[in-house]
C-alpha positions in Angstrom: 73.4 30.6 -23.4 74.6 29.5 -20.1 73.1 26.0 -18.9 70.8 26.2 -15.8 69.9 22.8 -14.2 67.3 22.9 -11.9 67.5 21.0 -8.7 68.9 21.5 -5.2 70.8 23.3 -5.8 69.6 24.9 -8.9 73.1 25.2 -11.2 73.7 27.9 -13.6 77.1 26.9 -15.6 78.7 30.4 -17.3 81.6 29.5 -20.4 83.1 32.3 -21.5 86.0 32.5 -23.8 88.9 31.5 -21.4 87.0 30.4 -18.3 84.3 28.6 -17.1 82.6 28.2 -13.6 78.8 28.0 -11.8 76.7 29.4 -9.6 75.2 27.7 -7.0 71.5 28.4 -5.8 69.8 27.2 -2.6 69.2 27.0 0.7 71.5 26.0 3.6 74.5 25.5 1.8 77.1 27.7 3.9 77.7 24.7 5.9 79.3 22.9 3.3 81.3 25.1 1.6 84.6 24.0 1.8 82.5 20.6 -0.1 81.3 22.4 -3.1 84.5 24.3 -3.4 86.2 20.9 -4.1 83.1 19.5 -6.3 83.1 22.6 -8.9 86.6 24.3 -9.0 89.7 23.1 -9.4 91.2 24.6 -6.4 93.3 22.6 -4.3 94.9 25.1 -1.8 95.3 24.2 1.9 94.7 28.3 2.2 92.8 30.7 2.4 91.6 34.1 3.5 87.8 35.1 4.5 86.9 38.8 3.6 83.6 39.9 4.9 82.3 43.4 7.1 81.4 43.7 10.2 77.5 42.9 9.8 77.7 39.6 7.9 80.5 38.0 9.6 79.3 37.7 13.1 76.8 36.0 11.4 78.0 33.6 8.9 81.8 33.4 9.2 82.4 30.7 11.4 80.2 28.7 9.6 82.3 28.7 6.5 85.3 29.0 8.9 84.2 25.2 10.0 83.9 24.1 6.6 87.2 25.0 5.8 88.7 23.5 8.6 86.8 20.1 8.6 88.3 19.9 4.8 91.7 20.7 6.3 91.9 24.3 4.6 93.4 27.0 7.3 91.8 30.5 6.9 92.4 33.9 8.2 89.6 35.9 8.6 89.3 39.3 7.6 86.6 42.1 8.5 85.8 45.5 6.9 83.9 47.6 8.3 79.8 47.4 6.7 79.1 50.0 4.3 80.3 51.8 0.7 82.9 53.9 2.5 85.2 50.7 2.5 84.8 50.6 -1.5 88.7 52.0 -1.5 91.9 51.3 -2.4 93.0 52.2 1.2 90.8 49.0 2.0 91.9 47.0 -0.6 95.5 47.9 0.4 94.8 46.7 3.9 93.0 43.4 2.9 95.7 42.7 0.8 98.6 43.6 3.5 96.7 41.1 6.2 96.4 38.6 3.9 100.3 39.1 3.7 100.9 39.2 7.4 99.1 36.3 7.6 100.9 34.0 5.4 99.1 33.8 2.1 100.7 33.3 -1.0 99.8 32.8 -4.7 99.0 29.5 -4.0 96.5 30.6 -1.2 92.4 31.6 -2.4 89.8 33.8 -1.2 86.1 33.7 -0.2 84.1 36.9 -0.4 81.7 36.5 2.2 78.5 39.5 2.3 76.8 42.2 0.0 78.2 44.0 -3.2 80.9 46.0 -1.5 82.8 43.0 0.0 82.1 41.1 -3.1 83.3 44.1 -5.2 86.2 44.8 -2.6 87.6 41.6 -2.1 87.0 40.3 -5.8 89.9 42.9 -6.4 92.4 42.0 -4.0 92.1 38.6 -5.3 92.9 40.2 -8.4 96.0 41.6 -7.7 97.0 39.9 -4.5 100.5 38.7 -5.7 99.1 38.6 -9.6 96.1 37.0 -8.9 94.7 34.3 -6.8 91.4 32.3 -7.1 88.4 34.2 -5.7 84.4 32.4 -4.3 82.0 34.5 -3.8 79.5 33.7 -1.2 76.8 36.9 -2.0 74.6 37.3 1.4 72.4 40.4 -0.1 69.6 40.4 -2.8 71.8 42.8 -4.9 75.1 40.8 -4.9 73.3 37.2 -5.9 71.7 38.5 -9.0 73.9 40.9 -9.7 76.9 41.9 -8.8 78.7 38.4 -7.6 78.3 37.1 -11.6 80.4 38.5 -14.3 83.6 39.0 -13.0 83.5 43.1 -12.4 85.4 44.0 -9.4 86.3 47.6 -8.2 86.4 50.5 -5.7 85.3 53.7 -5.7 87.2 57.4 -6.0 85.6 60.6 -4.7 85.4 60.8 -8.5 83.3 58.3 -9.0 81.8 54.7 -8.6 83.9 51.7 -9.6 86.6 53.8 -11.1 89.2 51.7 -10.1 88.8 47.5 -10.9 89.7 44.7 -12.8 87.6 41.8 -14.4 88.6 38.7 -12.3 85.8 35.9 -12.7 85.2 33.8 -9.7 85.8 30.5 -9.5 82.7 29.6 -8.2 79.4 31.9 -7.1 77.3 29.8 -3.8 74.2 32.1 -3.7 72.4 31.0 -0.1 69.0 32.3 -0.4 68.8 31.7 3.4 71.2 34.8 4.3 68.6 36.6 2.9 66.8 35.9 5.9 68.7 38.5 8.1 68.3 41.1 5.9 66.9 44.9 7.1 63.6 45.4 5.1 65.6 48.0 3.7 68.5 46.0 2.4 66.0 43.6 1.1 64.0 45.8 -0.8 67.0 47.4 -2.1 67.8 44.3 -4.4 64.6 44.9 -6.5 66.2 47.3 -8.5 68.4 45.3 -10.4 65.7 42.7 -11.0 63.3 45.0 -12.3 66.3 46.3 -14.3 66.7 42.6 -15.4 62.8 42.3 -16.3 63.1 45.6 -18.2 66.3 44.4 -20.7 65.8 41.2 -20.7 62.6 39.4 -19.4 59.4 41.1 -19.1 57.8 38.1 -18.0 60.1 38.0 -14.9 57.7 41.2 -13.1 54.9 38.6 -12.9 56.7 37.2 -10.3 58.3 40.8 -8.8 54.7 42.0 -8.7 53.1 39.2 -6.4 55.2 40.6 -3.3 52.9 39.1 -0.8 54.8 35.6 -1.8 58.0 36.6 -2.7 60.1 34.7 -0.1 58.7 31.4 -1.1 60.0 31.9 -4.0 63.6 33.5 -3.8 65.5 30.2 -5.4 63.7 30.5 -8.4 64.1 34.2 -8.5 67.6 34.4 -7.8 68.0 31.4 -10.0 66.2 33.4 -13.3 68.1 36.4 -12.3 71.6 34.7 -12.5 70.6 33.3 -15.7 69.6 36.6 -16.8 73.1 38.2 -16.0 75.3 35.1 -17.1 73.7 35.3 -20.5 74.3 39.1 -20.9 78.2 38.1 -19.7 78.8 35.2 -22.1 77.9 37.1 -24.8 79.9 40.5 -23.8 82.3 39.4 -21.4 84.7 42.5 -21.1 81.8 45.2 -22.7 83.4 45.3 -25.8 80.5 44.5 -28.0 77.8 46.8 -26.4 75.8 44.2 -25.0 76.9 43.7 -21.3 75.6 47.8 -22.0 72.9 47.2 -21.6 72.9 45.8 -17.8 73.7 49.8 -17.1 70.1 50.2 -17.7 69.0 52.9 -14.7 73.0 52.6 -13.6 74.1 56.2 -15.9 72.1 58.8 -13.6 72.0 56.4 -10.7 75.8 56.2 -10.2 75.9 60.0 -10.6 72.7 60.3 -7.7 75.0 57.6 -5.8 78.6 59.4 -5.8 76.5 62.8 -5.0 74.9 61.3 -2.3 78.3 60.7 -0.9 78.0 56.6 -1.1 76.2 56.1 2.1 72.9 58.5 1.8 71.5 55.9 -1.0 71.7 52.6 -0.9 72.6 51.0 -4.1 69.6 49.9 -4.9 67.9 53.2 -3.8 70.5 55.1 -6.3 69.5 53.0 -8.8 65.7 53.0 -8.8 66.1 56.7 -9.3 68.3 55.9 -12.4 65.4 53.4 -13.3 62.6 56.6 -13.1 64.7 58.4 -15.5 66.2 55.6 -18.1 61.9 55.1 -18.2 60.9 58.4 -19.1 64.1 58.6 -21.5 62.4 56.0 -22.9 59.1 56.8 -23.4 59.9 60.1 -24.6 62.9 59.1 -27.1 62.7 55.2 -27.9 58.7 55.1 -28.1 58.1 52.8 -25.0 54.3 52.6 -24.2 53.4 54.5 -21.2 51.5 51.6 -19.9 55.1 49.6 -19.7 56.8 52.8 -18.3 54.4 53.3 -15.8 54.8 49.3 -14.4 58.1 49.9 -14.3 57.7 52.8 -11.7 54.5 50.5 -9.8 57.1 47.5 -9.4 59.6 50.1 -7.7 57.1 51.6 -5.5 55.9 48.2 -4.2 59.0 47.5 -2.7 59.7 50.7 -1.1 62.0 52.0 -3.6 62.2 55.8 -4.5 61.2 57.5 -7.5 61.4 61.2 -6.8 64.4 62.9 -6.2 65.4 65.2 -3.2 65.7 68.7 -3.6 68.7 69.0 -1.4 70.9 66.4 -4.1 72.9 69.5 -5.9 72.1 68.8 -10.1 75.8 69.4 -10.7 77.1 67.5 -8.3 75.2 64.3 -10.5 75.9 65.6 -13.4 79.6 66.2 -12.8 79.9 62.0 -11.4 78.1 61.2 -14.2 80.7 62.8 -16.7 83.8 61.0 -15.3 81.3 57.4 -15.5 83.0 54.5 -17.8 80.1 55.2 -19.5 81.1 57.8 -21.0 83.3 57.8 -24.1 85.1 60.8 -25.4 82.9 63.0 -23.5 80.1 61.3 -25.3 77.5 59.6 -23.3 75.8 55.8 -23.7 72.4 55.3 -22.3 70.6 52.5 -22.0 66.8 53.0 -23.6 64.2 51.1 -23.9 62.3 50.1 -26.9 59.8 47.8 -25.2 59.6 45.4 -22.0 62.6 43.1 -22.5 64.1 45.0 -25.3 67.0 47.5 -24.4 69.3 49.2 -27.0 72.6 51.2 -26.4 71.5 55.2 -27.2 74.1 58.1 -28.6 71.6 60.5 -28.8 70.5 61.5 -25.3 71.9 65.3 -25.2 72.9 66.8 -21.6 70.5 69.2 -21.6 67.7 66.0 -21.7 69.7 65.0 -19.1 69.3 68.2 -17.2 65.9 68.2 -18.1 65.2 64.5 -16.5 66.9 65.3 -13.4 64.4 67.6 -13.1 61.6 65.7 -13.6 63.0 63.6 -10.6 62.0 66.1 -8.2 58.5 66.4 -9.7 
């Protein structure tokens, strides 16, 4: 179980079998990045390249980019443009070709500075940027600081498919600043509930107590971050690379949602929109197959609805264009699909037995 000492900030410490590193969470602690950098890694470079998009750095980059300097580390900073679309290996090729012109070398690191795709995007150039180089991530949405910044997954998209193309590269150290949340679109906000619900369902019933009680929600974002990471690094330490079936079960909603996502044409849905669709379905999956109670499925669907998040399906989103993403999805395995069911709040199971035509048949009910 990773160890989680509470505090300011509160510290969740992730050992896996050939790494080990933390995650940070708090408020206010851009300003001292380049201090925490040297207090929990190991890194020593005098380097470094900033990759963020063109939303979150006018806001936060020269605040790290200050850090950096007052610690004597020169960076470069690099800026995507916002939004899924640069979730490609043309992107990738481009970070990774400035970092280039710029200087860097193997000896060089990288902070990932926004939301999912910049942590997703840059998290892979630091993979493969001359072999590797150290990578911090510095999540700035709800989604990438319980999710998607732990656990080492980094990847782009195809027209094929979410996430298709990626590497596992852990960071070296995960600096969560609850107070970027701030700036956040009521959209993009709500958007992160997704994946903690999906956390509550697999993992910690207990955890929608405090999703439900929305009115106080942002007095409360360390702590719920803070659970969430906890959530996610224990999943991690136990399955590190998804060989075992239990990091699995984190892809609870994500089967059909990915597919509503790549059909969509990654920029209709939001991430977390996608997903809560996936989350309707993997429910009533489970209700029907796996003998959830109603009652829990139908709290599920509440906790979604209170933050804005869909749960029907539009009629315009072509069936076989979902169901033709979701059959080139890693989670399918010699044609033969693994979804994530429910037995109960808290307890998730990997499933063989959901047919395509159940699929077919849930999709459906999506537009009911």
């Amino acid at each position: 179980m990773p160890t989680v000492t509470e505090g300011n900030p509160t510290t969740i410490s992730l050992t896996l079998a050939n790494d080990r590193y933390t995650v940070l969470v708090g408020s206010g602690m851009l300003a001292a990045t380049a201090d925490l950098i040297a207090a929990h890694t190991g890194i020593r470079s005098r380097t470094a390249a900033i990759v963020t998009d063109s939303i979150v750095g006018p806001l936060y980059a020269q605040t790290v980019i200050d850090s950096l300097t007052a610690a004597g580390i020169w960076s470069c900073l690099i800026t995507v443009p916002a939004g899924e679309a640069s979730k490609s290996m043309a992107q990738v090729t481009e970070v990774c070709r400035e970092m280039l012109r710029a200087g860097l070398d193997r000896k060089s690191f990288l902070v990932a500075l926004g939301g999912g795709v910049v942590g997703d995007l840059a998290g892979f150039a630091a993979a493969i940027f001359q072999r590797g180089i150290p990578c911090v991530q510095i999540p700035t949405t709800i989604v990438s600081q319980v999710d998607s910044s732990v656990g080492g997954k980094t990847g782009v998209n195809t027209p094929e498919g979410k996430n298709l193309l990626g590497a596992f590269h852990q960071p070296r150290l995960v600096i969560a600043d609850v107070a970027t949340l701030d700036s956040l679109p009521e959209r993009e906000f709500n958007e992160g509930f997704a994946e903690i619900i999906k956390h509550a369902a697999i993992r910690d019933a207990s955890l929608l107590d405090l999703v439900e009680a929305k009115s106080s929600i942002r007095e409360h974002l360390v702590e719920l971050v803070a659970r969430n990471v906890a959530i996610k690094a224990a999943v991690v330490e136990e399955d590190e690379r998804e060989t075992t079936g239990t990091r699995a079960l984190l892809n609870f909603g994500h089967t059909i949602g990915h597919g509503i996502e790549a059909a969509g044409g990654y920029g209709r849905f939001l991430h977390g929109e996608a997903i809560s669709l996936g989350l309707v379905a993997a429910t009533r999956l489970s209700v029907e197959k796996s003998g959830l109670d109603p009652a829990a499925g139908e709290r599920i669907l509440a906790a979604l609805t209170t933050y804005g998040l869909p749960t029907a399906l539009a009629e315009d989103v072509p069936d076989d264009a979902i169901l033709s993403a979701m059959g080139r999805d890693k989670k399918f395995e010699a044609g033969q699909i693994r979804f994530v069911l429910l037995k109960s709040l808290g307890e998730a199971f990997v499933s063989d037995a959901v047919t395509q035509r159940e699929l077919e048949t849930t999709l459906a009910g999506l537009r009911e």
